[in-house]
N, C-alpha and C positions, 0 to 999 in steps of 0.2 A: 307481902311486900318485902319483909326483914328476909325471907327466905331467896328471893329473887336475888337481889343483891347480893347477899353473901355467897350464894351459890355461882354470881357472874366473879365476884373476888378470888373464890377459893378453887374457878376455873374446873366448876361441875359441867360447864355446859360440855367441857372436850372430852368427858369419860364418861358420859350417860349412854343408855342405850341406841338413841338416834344423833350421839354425837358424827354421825359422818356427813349429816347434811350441817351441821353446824361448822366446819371442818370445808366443808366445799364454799361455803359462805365466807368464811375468813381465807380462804386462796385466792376466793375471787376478788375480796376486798383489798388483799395484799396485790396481785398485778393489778386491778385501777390503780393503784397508789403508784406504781412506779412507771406503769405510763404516764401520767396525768405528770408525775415528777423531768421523767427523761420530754415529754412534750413541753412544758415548762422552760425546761434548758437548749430546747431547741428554737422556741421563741426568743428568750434571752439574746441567744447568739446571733437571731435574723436583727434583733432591735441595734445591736451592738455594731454590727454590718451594716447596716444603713444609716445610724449614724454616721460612721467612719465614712462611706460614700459620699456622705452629704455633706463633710467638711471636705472631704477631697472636689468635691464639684464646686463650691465656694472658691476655693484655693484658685483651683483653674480656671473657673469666668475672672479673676481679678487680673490671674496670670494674661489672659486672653485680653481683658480691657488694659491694659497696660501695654501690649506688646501693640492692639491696634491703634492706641495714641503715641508710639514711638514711631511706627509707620506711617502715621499721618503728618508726623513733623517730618520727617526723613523724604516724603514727598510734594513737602512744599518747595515752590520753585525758590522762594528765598534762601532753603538748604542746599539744592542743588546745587544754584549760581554759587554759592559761598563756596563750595566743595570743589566746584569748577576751575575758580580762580588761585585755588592751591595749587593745580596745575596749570596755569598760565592759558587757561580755554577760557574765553569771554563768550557773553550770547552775541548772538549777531545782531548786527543795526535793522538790517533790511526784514522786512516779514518774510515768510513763508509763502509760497505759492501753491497752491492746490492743481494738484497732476491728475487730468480726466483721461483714463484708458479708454479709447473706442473698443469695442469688440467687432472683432472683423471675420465675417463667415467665411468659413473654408470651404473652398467648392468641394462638392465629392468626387472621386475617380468619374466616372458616369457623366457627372457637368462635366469636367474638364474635357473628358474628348469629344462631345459634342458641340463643343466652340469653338 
């Protein structure tokens, strides 16, 4: 046990005769480490991104209900008429009449001269 130890401290395992598989062991444990590190920071940066997203889509639904409640006062008739009469335009007294287009069939070349 005392031998193990001191032999991982005094860093026998990297000069003994099958130090090359000991050696392959620690390369590989060194690149996991620095993937596991750079994948890490690449998480980071997606969390930090969608945060930032996620405050910019707040931002713009408020921007968005705000601008559709200045639109709905801007087309009440109350706003209109008010707006109207800074120009001296009043609404009319009389209602409105509703105009019914007949559609009227075009005869074709063919009818026509045979009439």
């Amino acid at each position: 046990m005392k031998k193990g130890v001191y032999g991982i401290l005094k860093a026998r395992i990297l000069v003994n005769e099958d130090a090359t598989k000991n050696w392959r062991f620690i390369v590989f444990l060194i690149l996991l480490a620095i993937f596991m590190i750079a994948n890490n920071h690449r998480f980071d940066q997606k969390v930090f991104r969608i945060t930032a997203l996620t405050n910019e889509v707040k931002e713009l639904r408020s921007e968005f209900v705000d601008r559709r409640s200045e639109l709905m006062k801007l087309k009440m008739e109350s706003t209109i008429s008010q707006k109207m009469e800074e120009r001296n335009i009043s609404p009319s007294s009389v209602p409105p009449k509703k105009i019914k287009v007949k559609k009227i069939e075009e005869k074709s070349f063919f009818k026509k001269i045979w009439q």
